[in-house]
C-alpha positions as semicolon CSV with decimal commas, in nm:
position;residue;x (nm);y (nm);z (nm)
1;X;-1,073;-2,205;-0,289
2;X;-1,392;-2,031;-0,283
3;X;-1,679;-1,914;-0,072
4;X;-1,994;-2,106;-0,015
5;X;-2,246;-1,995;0,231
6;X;-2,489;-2,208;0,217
7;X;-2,873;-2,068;0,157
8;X;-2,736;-1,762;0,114
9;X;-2,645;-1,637;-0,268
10;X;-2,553;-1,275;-0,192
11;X;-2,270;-1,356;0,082
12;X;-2,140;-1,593;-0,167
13;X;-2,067;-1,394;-0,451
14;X;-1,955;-1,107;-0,221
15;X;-1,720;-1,311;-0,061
16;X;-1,576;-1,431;-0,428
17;X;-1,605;-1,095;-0,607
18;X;-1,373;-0,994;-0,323
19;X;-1,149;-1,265;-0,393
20;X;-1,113;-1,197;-0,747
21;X;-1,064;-0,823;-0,706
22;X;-0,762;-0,897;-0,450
23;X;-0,661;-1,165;-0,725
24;X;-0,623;-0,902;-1,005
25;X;-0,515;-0,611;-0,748
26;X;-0,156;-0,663;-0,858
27;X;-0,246;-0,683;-1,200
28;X;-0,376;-0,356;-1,235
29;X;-0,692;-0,183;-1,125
30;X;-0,887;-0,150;-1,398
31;X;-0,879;-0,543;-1,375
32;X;-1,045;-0,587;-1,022
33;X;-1,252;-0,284;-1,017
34;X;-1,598;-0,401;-1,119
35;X;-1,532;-0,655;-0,845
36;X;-1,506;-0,451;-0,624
37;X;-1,836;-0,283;-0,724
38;X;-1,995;-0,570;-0,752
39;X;-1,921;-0,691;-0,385
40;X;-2,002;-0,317;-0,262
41;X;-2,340;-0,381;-0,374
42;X;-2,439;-0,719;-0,269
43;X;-2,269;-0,591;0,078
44;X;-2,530;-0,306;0,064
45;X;-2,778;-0,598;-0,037
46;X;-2,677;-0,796;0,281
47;X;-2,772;-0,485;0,542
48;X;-3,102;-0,471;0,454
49;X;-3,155;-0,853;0,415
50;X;-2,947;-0,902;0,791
51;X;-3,126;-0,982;1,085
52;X;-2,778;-0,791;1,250
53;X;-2,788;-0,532;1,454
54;X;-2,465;-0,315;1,474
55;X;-2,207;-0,452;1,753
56;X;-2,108;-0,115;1,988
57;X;-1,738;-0,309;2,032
58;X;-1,719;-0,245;1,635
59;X;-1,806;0,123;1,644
60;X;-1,451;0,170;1,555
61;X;-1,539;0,084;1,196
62;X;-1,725;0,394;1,135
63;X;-1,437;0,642;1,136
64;X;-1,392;0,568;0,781
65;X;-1,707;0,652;0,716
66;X;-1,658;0,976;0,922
67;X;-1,353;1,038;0,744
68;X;-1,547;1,048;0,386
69;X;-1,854;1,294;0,531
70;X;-1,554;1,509;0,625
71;X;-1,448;1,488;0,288
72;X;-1,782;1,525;0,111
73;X;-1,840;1,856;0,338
74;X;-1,529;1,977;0,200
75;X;-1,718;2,060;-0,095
76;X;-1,896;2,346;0,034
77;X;-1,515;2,531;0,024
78;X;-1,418;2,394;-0,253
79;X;-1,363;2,629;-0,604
80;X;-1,233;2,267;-0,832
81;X;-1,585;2,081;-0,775
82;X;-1,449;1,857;-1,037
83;X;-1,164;1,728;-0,911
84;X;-1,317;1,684;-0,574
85;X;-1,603;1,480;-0,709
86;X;-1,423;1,246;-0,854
87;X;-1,158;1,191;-0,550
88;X;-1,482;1,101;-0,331
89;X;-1,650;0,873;-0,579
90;X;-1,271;0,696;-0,592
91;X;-1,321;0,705;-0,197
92;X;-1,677;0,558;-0,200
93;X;-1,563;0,231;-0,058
94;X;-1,414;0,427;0,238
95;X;-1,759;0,485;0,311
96;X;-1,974;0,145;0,234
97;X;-1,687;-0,107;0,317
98;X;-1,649;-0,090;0,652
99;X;-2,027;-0,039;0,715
100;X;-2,095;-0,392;0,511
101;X;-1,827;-0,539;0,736
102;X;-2,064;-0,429;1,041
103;X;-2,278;-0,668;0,904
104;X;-2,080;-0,929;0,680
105;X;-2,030;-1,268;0,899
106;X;-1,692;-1,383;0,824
107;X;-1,457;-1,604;1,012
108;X;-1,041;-1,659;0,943
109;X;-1,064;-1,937;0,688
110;X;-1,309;-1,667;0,486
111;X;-1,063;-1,379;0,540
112;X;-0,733;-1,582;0,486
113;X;-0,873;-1,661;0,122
114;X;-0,825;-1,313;0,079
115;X;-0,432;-1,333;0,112
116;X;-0,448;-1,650;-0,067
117;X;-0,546;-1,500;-0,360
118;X;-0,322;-1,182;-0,289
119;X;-0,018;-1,439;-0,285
120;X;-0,169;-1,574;-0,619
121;X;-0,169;-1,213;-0,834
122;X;0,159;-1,090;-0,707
123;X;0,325;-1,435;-0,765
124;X;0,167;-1,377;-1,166
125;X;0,238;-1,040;-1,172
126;X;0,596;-1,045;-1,076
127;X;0,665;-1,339;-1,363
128;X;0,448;-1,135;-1,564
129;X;0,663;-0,857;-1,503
130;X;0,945;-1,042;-1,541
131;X;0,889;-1,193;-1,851
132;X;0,871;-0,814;-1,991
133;X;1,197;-0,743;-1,860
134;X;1,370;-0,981;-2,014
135;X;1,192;-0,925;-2,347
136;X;1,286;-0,587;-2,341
137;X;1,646;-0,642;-2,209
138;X;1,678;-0,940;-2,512
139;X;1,566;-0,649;-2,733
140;X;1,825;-0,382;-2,650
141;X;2,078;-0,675;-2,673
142;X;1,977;-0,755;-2,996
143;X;1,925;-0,385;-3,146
144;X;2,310;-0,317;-3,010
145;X;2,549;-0,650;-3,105
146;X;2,775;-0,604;-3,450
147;X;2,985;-0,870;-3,535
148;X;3,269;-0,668;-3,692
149;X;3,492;-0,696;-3,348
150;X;3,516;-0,924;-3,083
151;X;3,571;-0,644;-2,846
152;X;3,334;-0,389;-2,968
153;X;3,101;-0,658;-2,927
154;X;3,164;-0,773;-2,595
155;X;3,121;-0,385;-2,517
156;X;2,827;-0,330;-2,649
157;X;2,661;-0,663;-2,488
158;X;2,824;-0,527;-2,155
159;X;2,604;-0,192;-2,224
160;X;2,344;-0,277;-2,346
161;X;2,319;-0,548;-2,049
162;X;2,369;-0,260;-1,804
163;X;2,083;-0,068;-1,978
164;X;1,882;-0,358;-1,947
165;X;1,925;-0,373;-1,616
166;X;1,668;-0,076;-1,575
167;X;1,363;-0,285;-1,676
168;X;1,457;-0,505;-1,377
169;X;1,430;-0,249;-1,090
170;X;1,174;-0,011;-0,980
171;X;0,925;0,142;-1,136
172;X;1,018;0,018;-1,456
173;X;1,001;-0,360;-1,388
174;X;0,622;-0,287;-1,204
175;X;0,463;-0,201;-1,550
176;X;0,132;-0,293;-1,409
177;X;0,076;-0,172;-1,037
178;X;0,277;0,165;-0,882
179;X;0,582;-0,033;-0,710
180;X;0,506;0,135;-0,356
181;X;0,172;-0,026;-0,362
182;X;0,273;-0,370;-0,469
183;X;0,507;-0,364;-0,210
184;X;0,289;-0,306;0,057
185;X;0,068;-0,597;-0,041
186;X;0,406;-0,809;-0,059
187;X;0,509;-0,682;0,284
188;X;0,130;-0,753;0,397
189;X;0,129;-1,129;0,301
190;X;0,465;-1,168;0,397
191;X;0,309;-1,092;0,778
192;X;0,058;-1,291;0,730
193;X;0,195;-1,607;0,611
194;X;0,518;-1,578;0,860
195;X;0,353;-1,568;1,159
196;X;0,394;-1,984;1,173
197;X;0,714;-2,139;1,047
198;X;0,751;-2,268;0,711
199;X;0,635;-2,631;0,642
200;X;0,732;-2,717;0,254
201;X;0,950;-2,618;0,019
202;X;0,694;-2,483;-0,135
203;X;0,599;-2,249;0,103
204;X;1,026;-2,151;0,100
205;X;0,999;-2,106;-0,296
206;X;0,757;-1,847;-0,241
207;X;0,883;-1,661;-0,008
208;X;1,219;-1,646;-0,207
209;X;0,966;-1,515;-0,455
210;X;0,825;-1,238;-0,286
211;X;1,191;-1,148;-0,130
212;X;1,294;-1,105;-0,469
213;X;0,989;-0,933;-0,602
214;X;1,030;-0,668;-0,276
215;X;1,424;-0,617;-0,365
216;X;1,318;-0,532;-0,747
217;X;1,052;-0,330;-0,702
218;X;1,298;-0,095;-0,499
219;X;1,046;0,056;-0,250
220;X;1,294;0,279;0,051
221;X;0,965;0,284;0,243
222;X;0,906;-0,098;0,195
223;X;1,326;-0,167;0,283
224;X;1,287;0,067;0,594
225;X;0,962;-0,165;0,694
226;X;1,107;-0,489;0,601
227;X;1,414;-0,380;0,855
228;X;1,192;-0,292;1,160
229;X;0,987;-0,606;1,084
230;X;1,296;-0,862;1,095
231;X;1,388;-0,659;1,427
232;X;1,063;-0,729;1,601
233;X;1,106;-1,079;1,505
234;X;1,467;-1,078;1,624
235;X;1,407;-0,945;1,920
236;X;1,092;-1,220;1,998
237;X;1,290;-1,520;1,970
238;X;1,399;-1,641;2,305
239;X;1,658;-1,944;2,214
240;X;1,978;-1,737;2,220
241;X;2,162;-1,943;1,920
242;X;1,827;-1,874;1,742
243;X;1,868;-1,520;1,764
244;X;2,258;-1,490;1,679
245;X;2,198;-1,668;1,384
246;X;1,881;-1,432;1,257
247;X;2,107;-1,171;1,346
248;X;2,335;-1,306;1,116
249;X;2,122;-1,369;0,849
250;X;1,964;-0,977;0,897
251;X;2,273;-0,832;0,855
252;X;2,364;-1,018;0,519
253;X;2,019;-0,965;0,426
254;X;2,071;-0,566;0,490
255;X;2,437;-0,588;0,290
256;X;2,212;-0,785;-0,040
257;X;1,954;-0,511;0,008
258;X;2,164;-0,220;0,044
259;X;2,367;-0,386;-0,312
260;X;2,073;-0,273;-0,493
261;X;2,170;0,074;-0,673
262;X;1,848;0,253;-0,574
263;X;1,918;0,226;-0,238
264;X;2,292;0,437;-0,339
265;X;2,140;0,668;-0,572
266;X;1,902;0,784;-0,290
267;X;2,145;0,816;-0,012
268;X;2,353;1,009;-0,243
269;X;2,056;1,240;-0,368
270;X;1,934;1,268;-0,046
271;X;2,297;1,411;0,069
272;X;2,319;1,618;-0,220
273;X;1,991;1,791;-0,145
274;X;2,098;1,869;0,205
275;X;2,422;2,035;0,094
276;X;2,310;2,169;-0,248
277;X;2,191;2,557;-0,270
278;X;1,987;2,417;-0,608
279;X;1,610;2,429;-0,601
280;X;1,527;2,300;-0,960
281;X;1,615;1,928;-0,833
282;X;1,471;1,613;-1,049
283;X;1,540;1,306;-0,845
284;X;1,256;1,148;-0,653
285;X;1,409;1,204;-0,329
286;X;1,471;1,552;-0,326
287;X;1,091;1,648;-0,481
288;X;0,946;1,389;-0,232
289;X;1,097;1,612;0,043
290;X;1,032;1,925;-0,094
291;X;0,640;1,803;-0,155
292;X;0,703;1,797;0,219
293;X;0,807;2,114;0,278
294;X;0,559;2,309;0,061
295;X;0,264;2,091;0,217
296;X;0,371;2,185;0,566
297;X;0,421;2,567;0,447
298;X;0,042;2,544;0,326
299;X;-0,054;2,369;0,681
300;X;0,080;2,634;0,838
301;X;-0,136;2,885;0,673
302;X;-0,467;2,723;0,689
303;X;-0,451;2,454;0,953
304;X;-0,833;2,464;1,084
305;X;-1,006;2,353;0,739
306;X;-0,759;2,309;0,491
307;X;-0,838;2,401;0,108
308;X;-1,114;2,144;0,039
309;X;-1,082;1,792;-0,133
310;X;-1,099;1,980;-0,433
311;X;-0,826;2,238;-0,466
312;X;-0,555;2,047;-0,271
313;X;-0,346;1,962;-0,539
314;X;-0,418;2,351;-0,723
315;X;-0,293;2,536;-0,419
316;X;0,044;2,253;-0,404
317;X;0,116;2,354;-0,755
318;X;0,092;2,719;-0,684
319;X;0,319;2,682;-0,337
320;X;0,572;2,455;-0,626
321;X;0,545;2,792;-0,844
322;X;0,625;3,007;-0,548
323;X;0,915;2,826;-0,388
324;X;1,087;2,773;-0,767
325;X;0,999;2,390;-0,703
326;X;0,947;2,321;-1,059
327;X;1,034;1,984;-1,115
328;X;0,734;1,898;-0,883
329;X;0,479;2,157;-1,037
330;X;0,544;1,988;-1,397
331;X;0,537;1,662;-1,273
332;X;0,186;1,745;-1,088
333;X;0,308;1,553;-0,759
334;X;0,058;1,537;-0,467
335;X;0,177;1,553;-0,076
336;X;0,332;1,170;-0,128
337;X;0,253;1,140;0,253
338;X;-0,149;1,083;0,299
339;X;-0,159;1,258;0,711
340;X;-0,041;1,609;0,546
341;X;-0,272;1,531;0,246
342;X;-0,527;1,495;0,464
343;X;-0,453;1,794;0,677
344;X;-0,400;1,966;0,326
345;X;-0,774;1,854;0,178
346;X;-0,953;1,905;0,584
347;X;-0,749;2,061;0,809
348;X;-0,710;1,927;1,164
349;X;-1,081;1,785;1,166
350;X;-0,980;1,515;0,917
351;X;-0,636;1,478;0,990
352;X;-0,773;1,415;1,355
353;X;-1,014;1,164;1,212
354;X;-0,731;0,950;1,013
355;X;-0,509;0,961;1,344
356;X;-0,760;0,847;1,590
357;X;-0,815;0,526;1,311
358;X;-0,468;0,465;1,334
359;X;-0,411;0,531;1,718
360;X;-0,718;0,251;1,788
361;X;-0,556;0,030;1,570
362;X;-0,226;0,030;1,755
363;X;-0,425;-0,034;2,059
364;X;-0,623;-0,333;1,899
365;X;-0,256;-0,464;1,732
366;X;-0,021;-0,459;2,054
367;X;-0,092;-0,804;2,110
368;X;0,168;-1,002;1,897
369;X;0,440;-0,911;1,680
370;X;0,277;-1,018;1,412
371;X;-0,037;-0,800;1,450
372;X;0,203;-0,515;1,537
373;X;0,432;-0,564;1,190
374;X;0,086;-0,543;0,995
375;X;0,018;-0,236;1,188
376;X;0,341;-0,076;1,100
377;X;0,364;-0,194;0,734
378;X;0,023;0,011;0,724
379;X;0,114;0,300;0,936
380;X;0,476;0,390;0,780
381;X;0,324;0,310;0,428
382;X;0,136;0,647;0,474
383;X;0,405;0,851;0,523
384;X;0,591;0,785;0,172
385;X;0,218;0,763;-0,047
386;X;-0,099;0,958;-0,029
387;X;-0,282;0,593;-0,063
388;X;-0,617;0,750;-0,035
389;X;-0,565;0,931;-0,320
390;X;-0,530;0,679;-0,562
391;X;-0,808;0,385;-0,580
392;X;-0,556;0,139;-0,560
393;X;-0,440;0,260;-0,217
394;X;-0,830;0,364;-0,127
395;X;-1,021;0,040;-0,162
396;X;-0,745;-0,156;-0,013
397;X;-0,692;0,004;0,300
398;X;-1,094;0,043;0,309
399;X;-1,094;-0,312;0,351
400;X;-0,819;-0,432;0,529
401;X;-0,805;-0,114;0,808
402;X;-1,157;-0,230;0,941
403;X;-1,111;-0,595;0,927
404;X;-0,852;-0,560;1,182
405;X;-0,999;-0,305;1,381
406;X;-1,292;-0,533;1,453
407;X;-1,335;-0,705;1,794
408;X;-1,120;-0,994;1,731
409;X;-0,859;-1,023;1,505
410;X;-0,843;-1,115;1,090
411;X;-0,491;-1,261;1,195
412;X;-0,583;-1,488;1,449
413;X;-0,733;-1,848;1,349
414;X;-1,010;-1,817;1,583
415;X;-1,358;-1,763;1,475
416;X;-1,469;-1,403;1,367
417;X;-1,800;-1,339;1,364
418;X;-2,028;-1,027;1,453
419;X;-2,151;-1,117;1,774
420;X;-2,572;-1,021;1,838
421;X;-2,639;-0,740;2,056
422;X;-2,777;-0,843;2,372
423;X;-3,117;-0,626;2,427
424;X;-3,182;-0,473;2,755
């Protein structure tokens, strides 16, 4: 399962520190971090010890970079130094990651580990997770039962069950990673594992697993995704039996999904926001939208530079103050969609920046629908999180994003490797 370059000690434990950060990704980031630095500096080793010179067809790698020296120069309007220091040292690997992967040699057996050991932490963290559900379901259960009557009994098993319940949905069954993250890097191996049929029931068992883990962690973004993704694959399958019977199978799938009572409570908050004169509203929904709306208000009023990485999030909570949104100011919430975060923290340099990354890599991803389901799964995922906001989102997409913007794909088995330049 690991990496061995041979005659060469620093690809080898960069390689494996990156497999054992994307091993304890799901189980929370304080786990894999110091892998992750440790791989950022032996990549930073590995420039100056490479005989490489930088491939023009990769150029596309440095936007990120770009994208942080936008950030960093941010700074010089920035009031909240503070706070806009430590965003960009979270976003360092934004800048050294997909410069190391300029010079990094690695082919799809190397790069599939990396989903390998993906699959591995989510399939511990969800029994993980599970295992603290029930224990905490078993102890409501317990706290509540009385053996005086039969009935009162049964009632209060019946409740308490029901109350249980919570620890098994959401937020609250994800103790250790935010839910919309952990379902992205379901949804991502999911892509990459599908893209050939099943061969063993093994391979069946654990993608029940990860169907199960992606209906409990409750994620609308991750449903909406999972939809357009059995679509695409729907609509690919030539054999016309085939593709009654996926239909089929989508459309029970959709009824099982739609069974889950997240999915009810945020239609119905949703509708209740759109016909309700309130403003003091508490359910996720309606403060996600209204984030929305005050971000766009602020847009609107500085769109060239934006208010610095720095005060962002101050000038949110004062447009919350001013539009009586006050469930978001005390709750602190940031733009929860990263292209009007961005346009928030740089204005329409940096959003420009984050679009082009995105536009090239629906160019580079057109060519399969399995390249163009990753690209989605990436590309919607912004608009419910600001993921480069929060290192979890940061140092994933900082290594994934330019792996598949390279020359040739990470989801293809051929051979990827940084080609030499060819001197004139």
């Amino acid at each position: 399962m690991l990496y061995v370059e041979e005659n060469d000690w620093v690809l080898t434990i960069f390689w494996n520190s990156l497999y054992a950060s994307f091993f304890l990704l799901p189980l929370g980031i304080n786990l894999s971090t110091p892998f992750f630095i440790v791989s950022i500096a032996l990549g930073v080793v590995n420039i100056f010890k490479s005989n490489k010179k930088l491939v023009f067809a990769n150029k596309a790698l440095l936007l990120f970079p770009l994208y942080f020296v936008i950030l960093l120069l941010s700074l010089i309007y920035t009031d909240n130094l503070s706070d806009g220091l430590n965003l960009l040292q979270r976003s360092l690997s934004l800048f050294f990651f997909p410069i190391i992967f300029l010079y990094v040699k690695e082919d799809a057996a190397a790069v599939k580990k990396l989903f390998d050991f993906l699959l591995l932490g989510l399939l511990i963290s969800f029994f993980i997770n599970l295992f603290i559900a029930l224990y905490n379901c078993i102890l409501i259960v317990k706290d509540e039962i009385v053996f005086e009557s039969s009935l009162e009994t049964i009632s209060l098993i019946l409740s308490a069950f029901s109350h249980g319940w919570n620890y098994f949905i959401g937020a609250e069954f994800s103790t250790l990673v935010n839910p919309n993250y952990v379902s992205l890097y379901i949804l991502l191996v999911l892509s990459y594992y599908l893209k050939k049929n099943l061969q063993s029931r093994r391979q069946v068992f654990i993608v029940i697993i990860l169907f199960l883990y992606l209906f409990l962690l409750a994620s609308i973004a991750a449903y909406l995704i999972l939809a357009i993704m059995c679509l695409l694959l729907i609509f690919s399958i030539s054999d016309k039996s085939k593709k009654y019977t996926m239909a089929i199978v989508f459309l029970l799938g959709v009824i099982v999904f739609l069974k889950n009572p997240r999915v009810f409570d945020f239609y119905s908050n949703v509708t209740e926001l759109e016909t309700s004169s309130k403003i003091d509203n508490t359910t996720v929904e309606k403060s996600r939208l209204l984030t929305w709306h005050a971000s766009i208000k602020l847009i609107e009023e500085s769109p060239l530079l934006g208010y610095g990485v720095g005060d962002t999030n101050e000038v949110l909570m004062e447009k919350y103050k001013e539009l009586n949104y006050f469930h978001n100011y005390n709750n602190q919430y940031n733009a929860h969609n990263q292209f009007l975060q961005t346009f928030l923290q740089t204005g329409i340099i940096g959003f420009g920046v984050l679009m082009t990354i995105f536009v090239l890599l629906a160019f580079r991803m057109n060519r399969s629908r399995n390249e163009l389901s990753v690209f989605l799964i990436l590309f919607i995922s912004l608009f419910f999180e600001s993921m480069l906001v929060r290192f979890n989102g940061i140092v994933f997409l900082s290594i994934i994003v330019p792996l598949l913007l390279k020359k040739r794909s990470i989801l293809s088995s051929r051979i990827i490797r940084n080609e030499p330049t060819v001197k004139e």
